[in-house]
Backbone as XML, in Angstrom:
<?xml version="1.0"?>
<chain id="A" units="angstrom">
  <residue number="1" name="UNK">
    <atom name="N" x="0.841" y="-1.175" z="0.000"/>
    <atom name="CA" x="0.000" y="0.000" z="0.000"/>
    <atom name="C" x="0.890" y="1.243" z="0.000"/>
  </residue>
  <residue number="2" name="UNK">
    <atom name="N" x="0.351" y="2.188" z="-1.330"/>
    <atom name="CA" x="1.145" y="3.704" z="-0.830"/>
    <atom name="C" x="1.010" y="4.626" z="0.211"/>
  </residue>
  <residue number="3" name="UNK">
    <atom name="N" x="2.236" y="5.333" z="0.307"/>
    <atom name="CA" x="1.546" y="5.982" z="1.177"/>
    <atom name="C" x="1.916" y="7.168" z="0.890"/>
  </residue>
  <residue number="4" name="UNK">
    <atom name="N" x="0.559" y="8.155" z="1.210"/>
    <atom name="CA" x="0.957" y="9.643" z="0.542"/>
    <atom name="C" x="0.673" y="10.664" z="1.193"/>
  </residue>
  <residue number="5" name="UNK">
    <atom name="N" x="1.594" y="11.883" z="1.691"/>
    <atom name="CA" x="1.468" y="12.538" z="2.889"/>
    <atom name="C" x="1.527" y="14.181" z="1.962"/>
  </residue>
  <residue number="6" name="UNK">
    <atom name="N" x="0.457" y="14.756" z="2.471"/>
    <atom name="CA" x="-0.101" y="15.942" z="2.088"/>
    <atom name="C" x="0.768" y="17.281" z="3.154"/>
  </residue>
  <residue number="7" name="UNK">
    <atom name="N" x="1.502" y="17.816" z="2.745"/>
    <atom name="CA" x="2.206" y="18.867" z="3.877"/>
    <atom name="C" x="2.143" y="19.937" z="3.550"/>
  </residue>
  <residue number="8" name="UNK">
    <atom name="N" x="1.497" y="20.557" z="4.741"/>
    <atom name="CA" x="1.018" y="22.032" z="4.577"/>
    <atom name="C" x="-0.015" y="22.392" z="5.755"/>
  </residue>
  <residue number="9" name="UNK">
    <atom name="N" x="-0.464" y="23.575" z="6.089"/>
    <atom name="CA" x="-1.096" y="24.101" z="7.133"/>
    <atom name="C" x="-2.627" y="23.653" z="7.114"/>
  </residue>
  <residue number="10" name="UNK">
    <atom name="N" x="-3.167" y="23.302" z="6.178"/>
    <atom name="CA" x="-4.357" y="23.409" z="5.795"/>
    <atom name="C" x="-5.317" y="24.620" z="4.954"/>
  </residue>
  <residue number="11" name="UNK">
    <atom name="N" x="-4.288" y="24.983" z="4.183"/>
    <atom name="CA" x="-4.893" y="26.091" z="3.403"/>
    <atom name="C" x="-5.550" y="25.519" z="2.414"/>
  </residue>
  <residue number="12" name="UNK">
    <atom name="N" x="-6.157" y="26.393" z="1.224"/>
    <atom name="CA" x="-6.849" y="26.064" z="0.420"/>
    <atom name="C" x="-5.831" y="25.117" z="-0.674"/>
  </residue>
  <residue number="13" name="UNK">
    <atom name="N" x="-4.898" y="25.880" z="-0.724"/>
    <atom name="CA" x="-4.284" y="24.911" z="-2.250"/>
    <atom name="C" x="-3.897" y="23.520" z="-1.149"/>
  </residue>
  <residue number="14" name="UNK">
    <atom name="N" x="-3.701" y="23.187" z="-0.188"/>
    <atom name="CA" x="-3.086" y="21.871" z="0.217"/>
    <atom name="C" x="-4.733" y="21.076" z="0.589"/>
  </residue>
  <residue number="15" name="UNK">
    <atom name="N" x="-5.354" y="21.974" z="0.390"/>
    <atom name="CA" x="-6.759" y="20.998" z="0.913"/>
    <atom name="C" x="-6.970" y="20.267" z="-1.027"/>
  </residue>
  <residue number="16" name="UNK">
    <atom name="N" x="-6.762" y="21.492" z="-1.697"/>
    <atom name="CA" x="-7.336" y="20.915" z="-3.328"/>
    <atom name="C" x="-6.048" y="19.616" z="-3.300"/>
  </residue>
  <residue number="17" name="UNK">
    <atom name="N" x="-4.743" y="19.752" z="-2.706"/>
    <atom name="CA" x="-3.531" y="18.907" z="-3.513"/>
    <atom name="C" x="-4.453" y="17.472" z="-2.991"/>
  </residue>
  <residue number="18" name="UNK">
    <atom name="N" x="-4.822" y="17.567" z="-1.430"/>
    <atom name="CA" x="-4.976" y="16.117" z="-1.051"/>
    <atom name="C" x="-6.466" y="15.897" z="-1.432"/>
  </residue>
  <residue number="19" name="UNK">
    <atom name="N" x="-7.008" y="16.549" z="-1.917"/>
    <atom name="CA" x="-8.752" y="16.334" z="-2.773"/>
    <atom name="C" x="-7.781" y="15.731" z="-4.184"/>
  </residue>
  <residue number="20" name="UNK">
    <atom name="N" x="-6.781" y="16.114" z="-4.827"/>
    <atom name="CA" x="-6.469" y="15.643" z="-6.281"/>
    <atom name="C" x="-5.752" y="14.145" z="-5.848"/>
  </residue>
  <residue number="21" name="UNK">
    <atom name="N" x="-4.873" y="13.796" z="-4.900"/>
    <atom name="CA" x="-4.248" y="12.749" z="-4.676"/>
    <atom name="C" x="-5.512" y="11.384" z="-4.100"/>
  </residue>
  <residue number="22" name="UNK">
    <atom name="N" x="-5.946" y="12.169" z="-3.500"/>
    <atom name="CA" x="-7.216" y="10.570" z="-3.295"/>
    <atom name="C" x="-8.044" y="10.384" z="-4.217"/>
  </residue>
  <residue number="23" name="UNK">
    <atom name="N" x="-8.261" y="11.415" z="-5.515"/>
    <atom name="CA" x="-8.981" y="11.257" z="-6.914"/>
    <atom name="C" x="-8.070" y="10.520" z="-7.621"/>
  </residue>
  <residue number="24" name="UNK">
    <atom name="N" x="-6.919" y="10.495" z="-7.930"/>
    <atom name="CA" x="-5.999" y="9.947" z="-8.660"/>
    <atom name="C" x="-5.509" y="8.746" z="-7.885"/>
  </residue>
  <residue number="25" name="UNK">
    <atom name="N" x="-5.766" y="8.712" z="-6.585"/>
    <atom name="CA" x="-5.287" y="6.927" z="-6.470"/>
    <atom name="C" x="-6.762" y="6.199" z="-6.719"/>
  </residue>
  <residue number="26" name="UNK">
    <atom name="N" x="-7.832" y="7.246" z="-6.539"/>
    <atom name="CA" x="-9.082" y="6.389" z="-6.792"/>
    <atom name="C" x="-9.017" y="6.018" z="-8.125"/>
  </residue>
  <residue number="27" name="UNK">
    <atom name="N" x="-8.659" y="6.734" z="-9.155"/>
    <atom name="CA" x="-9.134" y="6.348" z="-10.552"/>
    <atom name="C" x="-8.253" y="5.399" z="-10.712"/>
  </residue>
  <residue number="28" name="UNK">
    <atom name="N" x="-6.860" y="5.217" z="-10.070"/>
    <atom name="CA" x="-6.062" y="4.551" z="-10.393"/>
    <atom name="C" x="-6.274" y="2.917" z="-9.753"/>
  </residue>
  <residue number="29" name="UNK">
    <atom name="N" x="-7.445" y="2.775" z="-9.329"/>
    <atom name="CA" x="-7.868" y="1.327" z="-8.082"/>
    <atom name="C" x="-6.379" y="1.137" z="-7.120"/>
  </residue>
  <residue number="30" name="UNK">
    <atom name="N" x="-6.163" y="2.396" z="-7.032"/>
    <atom name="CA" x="-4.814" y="2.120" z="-5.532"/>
    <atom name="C" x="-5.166" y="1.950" z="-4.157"/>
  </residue>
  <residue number="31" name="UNK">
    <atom name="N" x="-4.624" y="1.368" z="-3.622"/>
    <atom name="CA" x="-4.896" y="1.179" z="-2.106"/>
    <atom name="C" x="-3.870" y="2.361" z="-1.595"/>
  </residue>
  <residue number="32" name="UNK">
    <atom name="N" x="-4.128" y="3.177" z="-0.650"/>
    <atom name="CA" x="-3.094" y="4.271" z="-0.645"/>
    <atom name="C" x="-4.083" y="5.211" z="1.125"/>
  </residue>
  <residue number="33" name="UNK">
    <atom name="N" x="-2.695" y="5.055" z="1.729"/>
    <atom name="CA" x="-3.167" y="5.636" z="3.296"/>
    <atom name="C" x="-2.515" y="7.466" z="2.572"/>
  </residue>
  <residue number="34" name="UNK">
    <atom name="N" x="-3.498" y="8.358" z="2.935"/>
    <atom name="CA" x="-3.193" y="9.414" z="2.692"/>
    <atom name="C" x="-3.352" y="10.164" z="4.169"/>
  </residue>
  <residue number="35" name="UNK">
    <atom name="N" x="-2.563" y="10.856" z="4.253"/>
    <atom name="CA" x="-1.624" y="11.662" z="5.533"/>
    <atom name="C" x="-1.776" y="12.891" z="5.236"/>
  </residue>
  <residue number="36" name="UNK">
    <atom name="N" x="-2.814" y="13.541" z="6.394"/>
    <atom name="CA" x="-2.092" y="15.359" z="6.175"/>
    <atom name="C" x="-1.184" y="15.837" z="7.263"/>
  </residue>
  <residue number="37" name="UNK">
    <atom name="N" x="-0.271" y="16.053" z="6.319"/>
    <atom name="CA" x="1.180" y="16.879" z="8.306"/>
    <atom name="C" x="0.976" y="17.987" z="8.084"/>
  </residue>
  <residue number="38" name="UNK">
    <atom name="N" x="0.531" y="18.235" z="9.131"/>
    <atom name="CA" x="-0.330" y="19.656" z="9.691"/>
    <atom name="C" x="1.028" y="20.772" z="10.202"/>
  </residue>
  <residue number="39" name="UNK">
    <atom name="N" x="1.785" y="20.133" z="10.789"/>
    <atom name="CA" x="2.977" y="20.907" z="12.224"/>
    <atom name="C" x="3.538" y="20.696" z="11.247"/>
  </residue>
  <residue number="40" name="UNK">
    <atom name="N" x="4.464" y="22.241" z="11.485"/>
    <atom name="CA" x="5.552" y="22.865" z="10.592"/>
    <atom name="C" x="6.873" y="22.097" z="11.152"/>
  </residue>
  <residue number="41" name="UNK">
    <atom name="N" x="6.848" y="21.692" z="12.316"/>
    <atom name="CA" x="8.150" y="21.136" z="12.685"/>
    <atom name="C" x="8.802" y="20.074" z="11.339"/>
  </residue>
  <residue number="42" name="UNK">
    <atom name="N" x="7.399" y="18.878" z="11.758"/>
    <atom name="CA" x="7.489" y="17.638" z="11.074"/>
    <atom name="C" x="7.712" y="18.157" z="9.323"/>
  </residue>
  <residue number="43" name="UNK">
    <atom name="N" x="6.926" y="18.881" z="9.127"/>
    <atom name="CA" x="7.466" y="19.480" z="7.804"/>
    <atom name="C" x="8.706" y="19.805" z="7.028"/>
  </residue>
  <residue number="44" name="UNK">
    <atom name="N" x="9.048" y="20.113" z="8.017"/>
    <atom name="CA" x="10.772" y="20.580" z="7.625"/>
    <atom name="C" x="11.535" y="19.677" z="8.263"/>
  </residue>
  <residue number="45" name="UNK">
    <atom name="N" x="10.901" y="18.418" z="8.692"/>
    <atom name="CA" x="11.930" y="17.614" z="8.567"/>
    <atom name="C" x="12.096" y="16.892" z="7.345"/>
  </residue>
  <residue number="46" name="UNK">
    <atom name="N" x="10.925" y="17.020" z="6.514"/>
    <atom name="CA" x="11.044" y="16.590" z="5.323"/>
    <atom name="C" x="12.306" y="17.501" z="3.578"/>
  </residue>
  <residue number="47" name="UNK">
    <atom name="N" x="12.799" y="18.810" z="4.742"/>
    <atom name="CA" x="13.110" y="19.833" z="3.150"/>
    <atom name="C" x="12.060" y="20.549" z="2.796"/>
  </residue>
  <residue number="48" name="UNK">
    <atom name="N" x="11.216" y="20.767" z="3.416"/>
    <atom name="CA" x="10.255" y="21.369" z="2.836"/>
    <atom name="C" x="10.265" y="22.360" z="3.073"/>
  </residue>
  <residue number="49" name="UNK">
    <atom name="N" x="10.082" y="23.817" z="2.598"/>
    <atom name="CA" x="10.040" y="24.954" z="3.247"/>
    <atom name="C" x="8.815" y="26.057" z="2.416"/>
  </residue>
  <residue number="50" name="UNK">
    <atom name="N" x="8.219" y="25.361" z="1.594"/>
    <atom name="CA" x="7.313" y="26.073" z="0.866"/>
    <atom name="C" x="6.207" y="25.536" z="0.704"/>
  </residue>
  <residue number="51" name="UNK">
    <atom name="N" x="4.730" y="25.305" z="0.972"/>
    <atom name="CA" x="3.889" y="24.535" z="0.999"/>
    <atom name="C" x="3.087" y="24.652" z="-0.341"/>
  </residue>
  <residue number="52" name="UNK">
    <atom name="N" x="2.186" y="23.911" z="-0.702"/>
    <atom name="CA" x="2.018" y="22.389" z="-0.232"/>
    <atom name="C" x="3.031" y="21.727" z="-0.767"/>
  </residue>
  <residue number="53" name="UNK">
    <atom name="N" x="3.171" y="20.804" z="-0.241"/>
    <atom name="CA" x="4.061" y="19.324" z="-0.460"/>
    <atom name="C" x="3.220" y="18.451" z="-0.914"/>
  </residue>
  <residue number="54" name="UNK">
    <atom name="N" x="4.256" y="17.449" z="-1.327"/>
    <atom name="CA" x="3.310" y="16.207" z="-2.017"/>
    <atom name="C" x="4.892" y="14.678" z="-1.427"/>
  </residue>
  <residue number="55" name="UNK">
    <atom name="N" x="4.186" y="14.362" z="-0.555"/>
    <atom name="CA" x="5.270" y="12.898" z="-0.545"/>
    <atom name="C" x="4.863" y="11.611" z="-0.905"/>
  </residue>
  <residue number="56" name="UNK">
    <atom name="N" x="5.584" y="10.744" z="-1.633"/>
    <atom name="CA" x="4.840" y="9.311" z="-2.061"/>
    <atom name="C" x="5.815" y="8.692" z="-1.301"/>
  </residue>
  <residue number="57" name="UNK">
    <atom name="N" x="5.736" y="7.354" z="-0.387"/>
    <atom name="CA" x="6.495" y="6.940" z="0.067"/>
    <atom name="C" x="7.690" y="7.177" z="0.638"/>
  </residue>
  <residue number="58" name="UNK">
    <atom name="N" x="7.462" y="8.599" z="1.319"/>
    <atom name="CA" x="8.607" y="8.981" z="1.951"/>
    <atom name="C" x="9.826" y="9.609" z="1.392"/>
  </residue>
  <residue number="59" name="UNK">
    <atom name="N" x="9.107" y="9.888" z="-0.464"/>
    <atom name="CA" x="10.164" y="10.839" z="-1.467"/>
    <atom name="C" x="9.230" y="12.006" z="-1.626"/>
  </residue>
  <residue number="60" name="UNK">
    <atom name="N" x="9.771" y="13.291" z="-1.687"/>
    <atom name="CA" x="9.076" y="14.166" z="-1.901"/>
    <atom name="C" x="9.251" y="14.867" z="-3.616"/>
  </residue>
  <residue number="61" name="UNK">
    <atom name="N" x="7.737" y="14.549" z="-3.606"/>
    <atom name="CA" x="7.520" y="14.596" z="-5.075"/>
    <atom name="C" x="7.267" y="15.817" z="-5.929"/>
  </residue>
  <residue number="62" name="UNK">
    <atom name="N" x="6.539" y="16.646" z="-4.676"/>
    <atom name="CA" x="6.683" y="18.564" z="-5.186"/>
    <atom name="C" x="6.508" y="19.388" z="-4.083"/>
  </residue>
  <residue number="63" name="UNK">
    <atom name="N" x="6.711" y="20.157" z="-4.507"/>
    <atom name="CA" x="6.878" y="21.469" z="-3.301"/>
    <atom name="C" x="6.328" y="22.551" z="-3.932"/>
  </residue>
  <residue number="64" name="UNK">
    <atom name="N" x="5.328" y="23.387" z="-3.020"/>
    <atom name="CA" x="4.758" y="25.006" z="-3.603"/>
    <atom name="C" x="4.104" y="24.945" z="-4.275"/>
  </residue>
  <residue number="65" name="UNK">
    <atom name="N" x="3.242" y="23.582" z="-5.271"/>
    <atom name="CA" x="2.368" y="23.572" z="-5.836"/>
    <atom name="C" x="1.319" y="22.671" z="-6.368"/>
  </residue>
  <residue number="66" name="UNK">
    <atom name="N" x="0.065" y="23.041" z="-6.181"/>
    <atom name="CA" x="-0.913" y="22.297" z="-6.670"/>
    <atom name="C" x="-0.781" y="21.190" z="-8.023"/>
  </residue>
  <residue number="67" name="UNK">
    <atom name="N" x="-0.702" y="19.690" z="-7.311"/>
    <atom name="CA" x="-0.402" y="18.913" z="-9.033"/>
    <atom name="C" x="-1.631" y="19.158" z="-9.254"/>
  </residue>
  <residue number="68" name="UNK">
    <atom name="N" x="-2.167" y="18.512" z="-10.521"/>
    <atom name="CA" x="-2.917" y="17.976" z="-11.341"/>
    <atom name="C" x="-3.501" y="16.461" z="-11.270"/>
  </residue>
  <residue number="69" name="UNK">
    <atom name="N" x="-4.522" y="16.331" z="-11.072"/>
    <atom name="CA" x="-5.289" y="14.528" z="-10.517"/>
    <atom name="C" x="-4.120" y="13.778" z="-11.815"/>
  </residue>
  <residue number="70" name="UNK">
    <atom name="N" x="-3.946" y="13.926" z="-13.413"/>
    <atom name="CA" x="-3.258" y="13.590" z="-14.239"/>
    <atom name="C" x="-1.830" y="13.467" z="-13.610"/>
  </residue>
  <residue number="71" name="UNK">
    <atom name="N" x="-1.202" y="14.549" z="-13.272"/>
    <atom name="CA" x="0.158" y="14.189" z="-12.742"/>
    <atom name="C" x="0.458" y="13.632" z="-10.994"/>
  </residue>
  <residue number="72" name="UNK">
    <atom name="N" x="-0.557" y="13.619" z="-10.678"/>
    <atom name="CA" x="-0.222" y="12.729" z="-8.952"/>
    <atom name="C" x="-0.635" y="11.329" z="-9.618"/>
  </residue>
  <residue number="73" name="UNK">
    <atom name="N" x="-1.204" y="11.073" z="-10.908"/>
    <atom name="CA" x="-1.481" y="9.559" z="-11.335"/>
    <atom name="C" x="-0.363" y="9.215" z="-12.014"/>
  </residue>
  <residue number="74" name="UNK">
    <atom name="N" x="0.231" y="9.859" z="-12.515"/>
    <atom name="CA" x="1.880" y="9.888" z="-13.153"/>
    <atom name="C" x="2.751" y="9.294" z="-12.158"/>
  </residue>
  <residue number="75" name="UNK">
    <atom name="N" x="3.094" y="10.111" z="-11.475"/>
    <atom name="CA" x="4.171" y="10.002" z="-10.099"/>
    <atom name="C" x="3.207" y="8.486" z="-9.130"/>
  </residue>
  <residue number="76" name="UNK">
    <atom name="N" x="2.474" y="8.597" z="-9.136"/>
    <atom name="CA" x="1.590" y="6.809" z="-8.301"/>
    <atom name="C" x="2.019" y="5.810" z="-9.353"/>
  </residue>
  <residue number="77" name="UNK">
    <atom name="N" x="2.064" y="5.490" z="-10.714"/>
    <atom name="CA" x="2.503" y="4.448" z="-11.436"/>
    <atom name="C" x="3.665" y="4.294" z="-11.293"/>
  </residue>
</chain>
């Protein structure tokens, strides 16, 4: 199972990133635990310093911006 962790405060663009990542593992029939890290600490333990984030398995896949349901199904295959 993937696992995919949404990082960011809860603003609007990190609420749309993790609304596009559970659309795109849905279309994709993935089994996939999706994670929002809320605390800035845990955040930057990842490198992160610009929100939203996008992590698949513990690689971080973007930073500062909203993917596309098309490209979080890209980066899941």
């Amino acid at each position: 199972m993937k696992k995919i962790q949404i990082l960011g405060p809860g603003c609007p663009k990190c609420k749309t990133l993790a609304s596009n990542a559970t659309t795109a593992a849905q279309e994709l029939g993935l089994q996939c635990e999706i994670e929002k890290v809320t605390d800035i600490q845990e955040i930057l333990t990842f490198g992160v310093v610009m929100t939203p984030g996008l992590v698949i398995d513990g690689k971080v896949e973007s930073v500062g911006k909203v993917l596309s349901v098309e490209k979080i199904k890209e980066l899941l295959s």
